[in-house]
SEMAR-979859 format. One line per 3 residues: their letters; for each residue x, y, z of N, C-alpha, C. Coordinates in nm, 2 decimals, always signed. Example, Ala and Ser with C-alpha at 12.3 -4.5 7.8 and 13.67 -1.06 7.14 Angstrom:
BEGIN
AS	+1.32,-0.57,+0.78,+1.23,-0.45,+0.78,+1.32,-0.33,+0.78  +1.28,-0.22,+0.71,+1.37,-0.11,+0.71,+1.29,+0.00,+0.79;
This chain:
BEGIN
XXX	+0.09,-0.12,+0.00,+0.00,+0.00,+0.00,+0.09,+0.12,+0.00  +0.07,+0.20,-0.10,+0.16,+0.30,-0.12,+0.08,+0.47,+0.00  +0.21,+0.50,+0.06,+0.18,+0.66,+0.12,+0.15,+0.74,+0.08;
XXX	+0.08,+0.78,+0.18,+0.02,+0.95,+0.08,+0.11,+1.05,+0.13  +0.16,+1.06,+0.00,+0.28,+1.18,-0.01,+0.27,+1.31,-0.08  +0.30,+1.42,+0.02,+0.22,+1.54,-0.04,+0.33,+1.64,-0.12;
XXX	+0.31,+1.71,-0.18,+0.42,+1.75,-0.30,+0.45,+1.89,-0.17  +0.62,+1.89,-0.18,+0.68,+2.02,-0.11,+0.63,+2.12,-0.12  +0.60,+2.16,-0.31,+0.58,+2.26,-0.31,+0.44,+2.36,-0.23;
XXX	+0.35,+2.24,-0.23,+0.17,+2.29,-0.20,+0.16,+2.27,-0.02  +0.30,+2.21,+0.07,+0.34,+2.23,+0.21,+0.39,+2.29,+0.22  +0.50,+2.38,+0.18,+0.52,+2.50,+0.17,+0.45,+2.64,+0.18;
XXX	+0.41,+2.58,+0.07,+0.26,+2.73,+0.04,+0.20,+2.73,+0.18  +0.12,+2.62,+0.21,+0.05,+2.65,+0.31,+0.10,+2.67,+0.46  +0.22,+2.63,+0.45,+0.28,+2.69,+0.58,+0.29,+2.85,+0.58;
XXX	+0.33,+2.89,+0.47,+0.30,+3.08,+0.42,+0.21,+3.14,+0.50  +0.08,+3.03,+0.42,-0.05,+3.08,+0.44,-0.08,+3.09,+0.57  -0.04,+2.96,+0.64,-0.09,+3.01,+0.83,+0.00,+3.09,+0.89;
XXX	+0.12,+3.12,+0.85,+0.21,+3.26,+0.92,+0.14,+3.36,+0.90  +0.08,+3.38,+0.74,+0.03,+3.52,+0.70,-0.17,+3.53,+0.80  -0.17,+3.40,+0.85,-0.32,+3.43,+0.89,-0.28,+3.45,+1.05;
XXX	-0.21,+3.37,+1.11,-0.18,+3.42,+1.22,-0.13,+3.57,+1.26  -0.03,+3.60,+1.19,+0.00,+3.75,+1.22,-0.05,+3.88,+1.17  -0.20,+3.78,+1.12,-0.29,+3.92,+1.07,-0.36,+3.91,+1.19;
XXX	-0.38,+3.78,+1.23,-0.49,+3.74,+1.40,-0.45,+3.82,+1.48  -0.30,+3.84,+1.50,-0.22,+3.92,+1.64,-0.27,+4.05,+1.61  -0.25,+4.11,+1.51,-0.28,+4.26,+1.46,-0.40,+4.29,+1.47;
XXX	-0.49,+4.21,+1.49,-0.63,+4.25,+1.49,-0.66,+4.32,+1.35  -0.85,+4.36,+1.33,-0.93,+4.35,+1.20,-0.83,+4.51,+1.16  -0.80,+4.47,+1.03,-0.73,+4.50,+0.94,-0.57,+4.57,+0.96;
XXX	-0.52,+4.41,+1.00,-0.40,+4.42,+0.97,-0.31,+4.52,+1.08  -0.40,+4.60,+1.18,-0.33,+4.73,+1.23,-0.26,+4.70,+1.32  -0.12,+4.71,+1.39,-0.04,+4.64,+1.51,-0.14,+4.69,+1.58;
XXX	-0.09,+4.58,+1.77,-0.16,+4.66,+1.86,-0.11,+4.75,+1.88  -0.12,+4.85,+1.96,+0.00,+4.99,+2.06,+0.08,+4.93,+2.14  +0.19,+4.93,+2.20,+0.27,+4.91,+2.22,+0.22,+4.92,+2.43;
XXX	+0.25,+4.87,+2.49,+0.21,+4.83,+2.65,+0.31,+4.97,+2.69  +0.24,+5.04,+2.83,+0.29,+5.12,+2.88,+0.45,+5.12,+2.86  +0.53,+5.00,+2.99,+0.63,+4.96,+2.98,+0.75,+4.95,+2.86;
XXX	+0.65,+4.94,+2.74,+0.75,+4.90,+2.62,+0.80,+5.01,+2.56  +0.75,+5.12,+2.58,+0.78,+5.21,+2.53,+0.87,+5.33,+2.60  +0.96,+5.41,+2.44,+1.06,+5.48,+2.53,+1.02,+5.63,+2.43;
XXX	+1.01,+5.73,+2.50,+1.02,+5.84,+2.45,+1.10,+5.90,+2.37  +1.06,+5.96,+2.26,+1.19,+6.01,+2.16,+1.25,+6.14,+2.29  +1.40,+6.14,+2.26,+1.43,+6.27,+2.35,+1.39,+6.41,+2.24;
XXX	+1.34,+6.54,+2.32,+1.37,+6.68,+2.23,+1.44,+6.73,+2.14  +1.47,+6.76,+2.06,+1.57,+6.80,+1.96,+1.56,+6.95,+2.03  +1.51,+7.04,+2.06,+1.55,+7.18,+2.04,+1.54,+7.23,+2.21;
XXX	+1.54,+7.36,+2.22,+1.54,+7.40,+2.32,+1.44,+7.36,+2.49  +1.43,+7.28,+2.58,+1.38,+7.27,+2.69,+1.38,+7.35,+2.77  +1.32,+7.33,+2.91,+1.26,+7.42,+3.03,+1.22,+7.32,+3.10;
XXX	+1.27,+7.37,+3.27,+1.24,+7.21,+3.40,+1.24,+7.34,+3.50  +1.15,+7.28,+3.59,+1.17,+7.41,+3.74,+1.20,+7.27,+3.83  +1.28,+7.27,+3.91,+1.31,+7.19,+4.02,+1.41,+7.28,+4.10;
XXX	+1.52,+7.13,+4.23,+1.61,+7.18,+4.30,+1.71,+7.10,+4.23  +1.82,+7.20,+4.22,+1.97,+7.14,+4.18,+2.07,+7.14,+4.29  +2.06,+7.02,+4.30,+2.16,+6.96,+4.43,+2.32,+6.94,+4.33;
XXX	+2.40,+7.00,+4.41,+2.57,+6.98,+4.39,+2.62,+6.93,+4.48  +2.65,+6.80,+4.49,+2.76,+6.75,+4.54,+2.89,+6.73,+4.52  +3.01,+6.80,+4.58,+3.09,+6.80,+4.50,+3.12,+6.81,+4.38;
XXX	+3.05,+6.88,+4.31,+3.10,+6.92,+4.16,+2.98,+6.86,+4.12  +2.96,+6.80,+4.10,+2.85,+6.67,+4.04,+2.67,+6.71,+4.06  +2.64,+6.80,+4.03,+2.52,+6.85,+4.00,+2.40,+6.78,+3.92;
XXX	+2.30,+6.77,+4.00,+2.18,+6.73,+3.96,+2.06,+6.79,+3.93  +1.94,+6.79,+3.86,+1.86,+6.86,+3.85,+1.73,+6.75,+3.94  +1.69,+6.81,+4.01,+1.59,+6.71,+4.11,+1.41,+6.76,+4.08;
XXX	+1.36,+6.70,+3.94,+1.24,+6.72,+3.88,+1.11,+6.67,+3.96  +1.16,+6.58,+4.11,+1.04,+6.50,+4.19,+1.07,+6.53,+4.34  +1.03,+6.43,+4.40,+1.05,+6.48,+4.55,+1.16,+6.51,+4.61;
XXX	+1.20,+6.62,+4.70,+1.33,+6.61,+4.79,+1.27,+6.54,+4.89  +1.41,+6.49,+4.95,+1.39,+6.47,+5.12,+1.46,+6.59,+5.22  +1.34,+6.64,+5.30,+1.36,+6.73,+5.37,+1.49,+6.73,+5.50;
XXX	+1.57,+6.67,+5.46,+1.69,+6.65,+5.53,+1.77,+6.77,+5.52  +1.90,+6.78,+5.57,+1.99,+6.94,+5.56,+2.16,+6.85,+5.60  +2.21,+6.88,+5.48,+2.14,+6.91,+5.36,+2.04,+6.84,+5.24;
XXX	+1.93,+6.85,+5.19,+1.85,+6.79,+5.09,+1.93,+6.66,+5.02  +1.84,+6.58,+4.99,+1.86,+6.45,+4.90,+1.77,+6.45,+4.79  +1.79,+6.43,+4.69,+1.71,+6.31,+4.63,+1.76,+6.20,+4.54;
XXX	+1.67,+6.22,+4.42,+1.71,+6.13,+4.30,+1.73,+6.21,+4.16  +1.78,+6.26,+4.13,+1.75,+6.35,+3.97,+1.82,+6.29,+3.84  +1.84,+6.37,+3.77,+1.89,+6.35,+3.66,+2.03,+6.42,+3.65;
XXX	+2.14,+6.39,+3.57,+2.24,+6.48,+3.53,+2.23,+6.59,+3.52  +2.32,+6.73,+3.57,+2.26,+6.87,+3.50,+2.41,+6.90,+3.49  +2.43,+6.90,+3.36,+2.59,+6.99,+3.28,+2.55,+7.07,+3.26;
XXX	+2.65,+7.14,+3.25,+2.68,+7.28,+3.24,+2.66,+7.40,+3.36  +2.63,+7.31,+3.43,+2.61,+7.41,+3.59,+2.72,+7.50,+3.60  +2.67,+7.64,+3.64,+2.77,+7.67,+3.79,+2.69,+7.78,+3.80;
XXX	+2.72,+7.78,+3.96,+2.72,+7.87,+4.04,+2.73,+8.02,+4.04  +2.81,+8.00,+4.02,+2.87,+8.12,+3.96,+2.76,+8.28,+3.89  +2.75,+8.37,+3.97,+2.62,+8.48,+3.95,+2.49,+8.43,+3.96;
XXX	+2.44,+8.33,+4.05,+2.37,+8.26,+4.09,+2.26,+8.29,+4.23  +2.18,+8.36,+4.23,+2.15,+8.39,+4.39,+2.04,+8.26,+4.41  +2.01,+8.23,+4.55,+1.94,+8.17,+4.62,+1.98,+8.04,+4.62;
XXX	+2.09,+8.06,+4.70,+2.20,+7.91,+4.70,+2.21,+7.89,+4.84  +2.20,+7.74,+4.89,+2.26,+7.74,+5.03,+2.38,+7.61,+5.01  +2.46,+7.63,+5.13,+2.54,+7.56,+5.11,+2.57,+7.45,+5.28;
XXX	+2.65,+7.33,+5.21,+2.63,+7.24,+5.40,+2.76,+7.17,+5.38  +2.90,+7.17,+5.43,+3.00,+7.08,+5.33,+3.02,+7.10,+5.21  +3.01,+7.00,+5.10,+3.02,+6.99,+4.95,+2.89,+7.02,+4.88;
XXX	+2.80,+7.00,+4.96,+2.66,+6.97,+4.91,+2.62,+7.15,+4.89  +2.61,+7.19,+4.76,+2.52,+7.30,+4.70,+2.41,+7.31,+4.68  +2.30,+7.41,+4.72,+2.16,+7.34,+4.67,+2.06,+7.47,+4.68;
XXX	+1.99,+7.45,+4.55,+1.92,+7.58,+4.54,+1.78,+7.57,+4.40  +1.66,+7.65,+4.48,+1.55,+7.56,+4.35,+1.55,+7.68,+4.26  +1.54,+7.65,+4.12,+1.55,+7.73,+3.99,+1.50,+7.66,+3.88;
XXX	+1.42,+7.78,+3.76,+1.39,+7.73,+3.65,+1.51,+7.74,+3.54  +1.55,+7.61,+3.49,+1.66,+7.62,+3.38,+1.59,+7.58,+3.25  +1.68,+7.63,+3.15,+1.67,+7.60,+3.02,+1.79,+7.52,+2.97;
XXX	+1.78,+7.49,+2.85,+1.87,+7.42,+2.78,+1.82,+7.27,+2.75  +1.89,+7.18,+2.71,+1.86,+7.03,+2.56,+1.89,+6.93,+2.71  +1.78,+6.78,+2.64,+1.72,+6.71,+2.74,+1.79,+6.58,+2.59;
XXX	+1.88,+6.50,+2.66,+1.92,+6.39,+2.58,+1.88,+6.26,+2.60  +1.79,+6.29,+2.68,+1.71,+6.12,+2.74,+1.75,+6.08,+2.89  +1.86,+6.12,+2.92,+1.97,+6.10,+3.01,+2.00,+6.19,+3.12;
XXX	+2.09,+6.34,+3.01,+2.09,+6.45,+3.17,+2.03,+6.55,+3.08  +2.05,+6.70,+3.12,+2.01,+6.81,+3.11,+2.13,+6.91,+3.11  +2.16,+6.96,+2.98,+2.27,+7.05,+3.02,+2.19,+7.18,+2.97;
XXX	+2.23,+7.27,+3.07,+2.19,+7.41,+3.13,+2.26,+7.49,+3.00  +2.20,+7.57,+2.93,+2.25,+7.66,+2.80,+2.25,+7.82,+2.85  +2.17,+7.85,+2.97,+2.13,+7.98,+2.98,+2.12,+8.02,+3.09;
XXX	+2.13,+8.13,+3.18,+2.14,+8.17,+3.28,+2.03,+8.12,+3.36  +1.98,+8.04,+3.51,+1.86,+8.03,+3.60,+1.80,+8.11,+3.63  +1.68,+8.11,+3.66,+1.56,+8.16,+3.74,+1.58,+8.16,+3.83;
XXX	+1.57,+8.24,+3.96,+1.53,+8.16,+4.08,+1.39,+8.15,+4.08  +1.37,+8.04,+4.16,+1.20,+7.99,+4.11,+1.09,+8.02,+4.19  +1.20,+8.14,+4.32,+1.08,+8.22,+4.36,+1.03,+8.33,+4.25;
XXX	+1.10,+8.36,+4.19,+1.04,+8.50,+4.10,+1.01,+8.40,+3.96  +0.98,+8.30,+3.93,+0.95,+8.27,+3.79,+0.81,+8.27,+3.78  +0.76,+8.30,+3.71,+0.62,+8.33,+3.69,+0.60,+8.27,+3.54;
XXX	+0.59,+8.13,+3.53,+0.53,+8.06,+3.43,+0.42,+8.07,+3.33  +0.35,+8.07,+3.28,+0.24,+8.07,+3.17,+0.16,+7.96,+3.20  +0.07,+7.96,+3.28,-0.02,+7.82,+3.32,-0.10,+7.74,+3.19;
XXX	-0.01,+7.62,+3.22,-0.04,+7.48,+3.11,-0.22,+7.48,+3.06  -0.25,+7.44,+2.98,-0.42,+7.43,+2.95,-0.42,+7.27,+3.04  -0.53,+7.29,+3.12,-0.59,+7.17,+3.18,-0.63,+7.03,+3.02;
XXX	-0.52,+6.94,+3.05,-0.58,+6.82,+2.91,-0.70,+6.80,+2.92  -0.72,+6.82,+3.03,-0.92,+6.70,+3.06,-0.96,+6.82,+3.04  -0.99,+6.90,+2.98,-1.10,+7.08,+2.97,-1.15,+7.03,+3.11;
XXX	-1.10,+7.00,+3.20,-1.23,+7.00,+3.34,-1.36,+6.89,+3.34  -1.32,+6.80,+3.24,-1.38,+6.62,+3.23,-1.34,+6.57,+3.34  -1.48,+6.53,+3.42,-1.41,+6.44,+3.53,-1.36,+6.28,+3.44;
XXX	-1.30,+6.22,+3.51,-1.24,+6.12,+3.42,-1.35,+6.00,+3.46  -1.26,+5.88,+3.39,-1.39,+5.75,+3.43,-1.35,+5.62,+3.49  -1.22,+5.66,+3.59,-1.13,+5.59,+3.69,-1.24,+5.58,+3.84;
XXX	-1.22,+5.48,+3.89,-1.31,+5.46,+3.97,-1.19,+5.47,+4.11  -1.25,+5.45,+4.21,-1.11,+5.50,+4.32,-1.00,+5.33,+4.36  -1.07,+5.22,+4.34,-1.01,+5.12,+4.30,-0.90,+5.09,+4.21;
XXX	-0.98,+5.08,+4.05,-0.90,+5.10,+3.94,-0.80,+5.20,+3.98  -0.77,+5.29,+4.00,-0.68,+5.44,+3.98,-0.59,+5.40,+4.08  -0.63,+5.33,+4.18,-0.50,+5.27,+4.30,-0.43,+5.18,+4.23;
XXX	-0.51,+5.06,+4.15,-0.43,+4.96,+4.09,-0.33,+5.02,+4.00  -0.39,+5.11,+3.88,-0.29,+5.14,+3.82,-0.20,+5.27,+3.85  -0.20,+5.32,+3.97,-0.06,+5.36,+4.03,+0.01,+5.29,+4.09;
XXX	-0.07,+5.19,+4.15,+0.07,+5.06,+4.22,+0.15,+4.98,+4.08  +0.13,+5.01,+3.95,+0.19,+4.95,+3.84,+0.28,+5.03,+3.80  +0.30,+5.18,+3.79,+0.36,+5.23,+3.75,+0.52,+5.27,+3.76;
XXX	+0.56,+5.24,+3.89,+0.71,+5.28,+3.91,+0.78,+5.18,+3.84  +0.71,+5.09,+3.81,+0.83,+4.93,+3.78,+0.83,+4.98,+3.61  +0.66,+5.01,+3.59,+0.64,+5.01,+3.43,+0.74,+5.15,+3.30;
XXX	+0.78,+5.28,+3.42,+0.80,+5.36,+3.39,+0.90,+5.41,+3.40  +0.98,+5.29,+3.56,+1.08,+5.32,+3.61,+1.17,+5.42,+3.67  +1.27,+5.48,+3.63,+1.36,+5.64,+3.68,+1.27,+5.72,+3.63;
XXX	+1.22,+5.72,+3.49,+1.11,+5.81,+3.47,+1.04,+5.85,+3.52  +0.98,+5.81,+3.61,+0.84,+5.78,+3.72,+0.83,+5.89,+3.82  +0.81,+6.04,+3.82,+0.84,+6.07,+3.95,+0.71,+6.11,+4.05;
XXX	+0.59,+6.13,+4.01,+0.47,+6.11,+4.11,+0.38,+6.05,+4.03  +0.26,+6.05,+4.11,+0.11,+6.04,+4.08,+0.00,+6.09,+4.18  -0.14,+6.07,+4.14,-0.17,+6.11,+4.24,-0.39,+6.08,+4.13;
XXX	-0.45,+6.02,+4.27,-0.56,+6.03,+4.17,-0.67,+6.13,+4.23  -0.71,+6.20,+4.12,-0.81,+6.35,+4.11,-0.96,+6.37,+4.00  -1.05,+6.38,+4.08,-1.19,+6.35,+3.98,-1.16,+6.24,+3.88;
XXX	-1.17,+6.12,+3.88,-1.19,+6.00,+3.79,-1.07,+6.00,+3.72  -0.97,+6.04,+3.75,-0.81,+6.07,+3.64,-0.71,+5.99,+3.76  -0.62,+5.98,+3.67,-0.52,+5.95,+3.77,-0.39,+6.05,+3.72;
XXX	-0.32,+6.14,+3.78,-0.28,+6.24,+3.74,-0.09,+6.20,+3.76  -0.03,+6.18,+3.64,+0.09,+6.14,+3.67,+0.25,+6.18,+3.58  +0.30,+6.23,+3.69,+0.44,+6.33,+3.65,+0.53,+6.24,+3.59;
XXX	+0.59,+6.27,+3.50,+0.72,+6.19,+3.46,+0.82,+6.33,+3.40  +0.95,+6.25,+3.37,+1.06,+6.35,+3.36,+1.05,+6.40,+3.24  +1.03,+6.30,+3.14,+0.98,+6.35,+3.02,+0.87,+6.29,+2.91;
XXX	+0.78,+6.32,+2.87,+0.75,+6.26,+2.76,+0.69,+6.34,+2.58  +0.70,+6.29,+2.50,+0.71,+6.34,+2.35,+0.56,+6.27,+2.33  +0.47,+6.26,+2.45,+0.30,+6.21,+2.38,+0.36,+6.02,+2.39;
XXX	+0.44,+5.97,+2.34,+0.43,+5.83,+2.36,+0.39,+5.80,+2.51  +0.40,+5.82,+2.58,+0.37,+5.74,+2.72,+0.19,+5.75,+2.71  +0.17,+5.87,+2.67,+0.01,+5.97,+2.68,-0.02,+5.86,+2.62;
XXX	-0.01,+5.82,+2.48,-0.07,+5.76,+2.39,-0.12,+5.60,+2.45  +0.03,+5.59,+2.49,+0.00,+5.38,+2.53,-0.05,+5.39,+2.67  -0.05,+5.48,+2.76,-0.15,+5.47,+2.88,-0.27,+5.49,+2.84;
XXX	-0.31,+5.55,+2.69,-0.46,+5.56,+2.62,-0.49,+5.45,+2.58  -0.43,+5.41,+2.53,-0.44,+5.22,+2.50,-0.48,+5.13,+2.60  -0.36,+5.15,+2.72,-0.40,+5.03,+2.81,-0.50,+5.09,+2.92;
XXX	-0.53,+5.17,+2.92,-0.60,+5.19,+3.04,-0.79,+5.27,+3.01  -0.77,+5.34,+2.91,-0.85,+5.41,+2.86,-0.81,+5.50,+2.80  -0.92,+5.61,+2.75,-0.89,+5.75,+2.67,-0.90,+5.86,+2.83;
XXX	-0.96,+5.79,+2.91,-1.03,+5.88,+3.00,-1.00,+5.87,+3.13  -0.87,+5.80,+3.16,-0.85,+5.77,+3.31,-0.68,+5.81,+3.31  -0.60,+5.83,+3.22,-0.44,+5.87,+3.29,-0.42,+6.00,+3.21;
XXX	-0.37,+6.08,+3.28,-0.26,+6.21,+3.21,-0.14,+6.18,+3.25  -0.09,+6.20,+3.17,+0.10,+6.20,+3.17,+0.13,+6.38,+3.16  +0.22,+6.37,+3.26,+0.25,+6.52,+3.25,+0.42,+6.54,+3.25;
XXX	+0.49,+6.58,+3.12,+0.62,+6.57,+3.11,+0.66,+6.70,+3.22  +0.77,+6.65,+3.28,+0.82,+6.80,+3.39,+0.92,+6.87,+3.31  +0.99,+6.80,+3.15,+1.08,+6.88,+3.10,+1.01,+6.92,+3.00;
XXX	+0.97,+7.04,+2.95,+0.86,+7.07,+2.88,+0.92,+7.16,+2.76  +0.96,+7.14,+2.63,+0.92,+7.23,+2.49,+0.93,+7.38,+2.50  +1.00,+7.43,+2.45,+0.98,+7.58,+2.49,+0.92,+7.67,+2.36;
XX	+1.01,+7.56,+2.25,+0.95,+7.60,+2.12,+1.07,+7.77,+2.07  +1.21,+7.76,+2.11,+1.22,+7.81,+2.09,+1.33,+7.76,+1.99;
């Protein structure tokens, strides 16, 4: 009794054919990827001129820009990012403790993913008088329930990582700071969570100059 033996060429084909049906299945109806999961995603950095208001801690030479919480210690702690180009130098509202420098100011200058180097003289950030941001929700309560909005802040430091520097939940939103973002974070927290429950709020912000 002879085998039934099937020609390479028409096993072949059809192997094609269920790669090309499976990874149209993953993509969902018509072909479109999904979005990409909060976590997966990395911000393009700025190309042109930035702006950050925080405290810049110097330790020994080594200067940071501190965009999230200090610890109320003396002298101050926290976590920041690199800040080149510092100095001191014609600078008022500085204290000093040992090595440790420290004073809060609005700076300018280019944001490389990484640190922050300072292009132009600081603020002190008692006298800066900002241009208040437009509210993203127009004043929408959001459609986070007080549950949901706890779960997904207990996801976010792992998901977002050094980036991550508050949150906090307010009328149905869950309202959350990061160091920087270019709309990608905005977009895939729109994805996973809703259109109507996260703002991403970049703290190094576009100056557009």
């Amino acid at each position: 009794m002879r085998g039934l033996h099937r020609p390479l060429g028409i096993a072949a084909t059809a192997a094609v054919v269920m790669v090309a049906i499976a990874a149209c299945a993953s993509a969902g109806p018509g072909g479109t990827p999904a979005p990409a999961s909060l976590g997966a995603v990395t911000p393009i950095p700025p190309e042109g001129e930035v702006s950050a208001t925080g405290t810049v801690i110097d330790t020994g030479g080594a200067a940071q820009l501190c965009l999230g919480a200090v610890a109320e210690s003396y002298p101050p702690q926290c976590t920041g990012i690199p800040l080149e180009g510092w100095t001191w130098q014609g600078v008022d509202g500085a204290e000093s403790s040992g090595d440790v420098t420290w004073g809060a100011y609005a700076v300018r200058g280019t944001y490389d993913g990484e640190s922050f180097t300072s292009t132009q003289p600081p603020i002190l950030l008692a006298l800066y008088d900002p241009i208040r941001p437009e509210d993203p929700t127009g004043g929408t309560p959001g459609t986070g329930d007080e549950a949901t909005l706890a779960a997904i802040q207990d996801e976010l430091p792992a998901k977002l990582g050094d980036a991550y520097l508050t949150s906090y939940p307010q009328d149905g939103w869950l309202w959350v700071d990061v160091v920087w973002d270019d709309g990608s974070w905005q977009e895939a927290a729109d994805a996973e969570y809703g259109a109507d429950t996260v703002v991403i709020r970049s703290a190094i912000t576009e100056t557009g100059g």
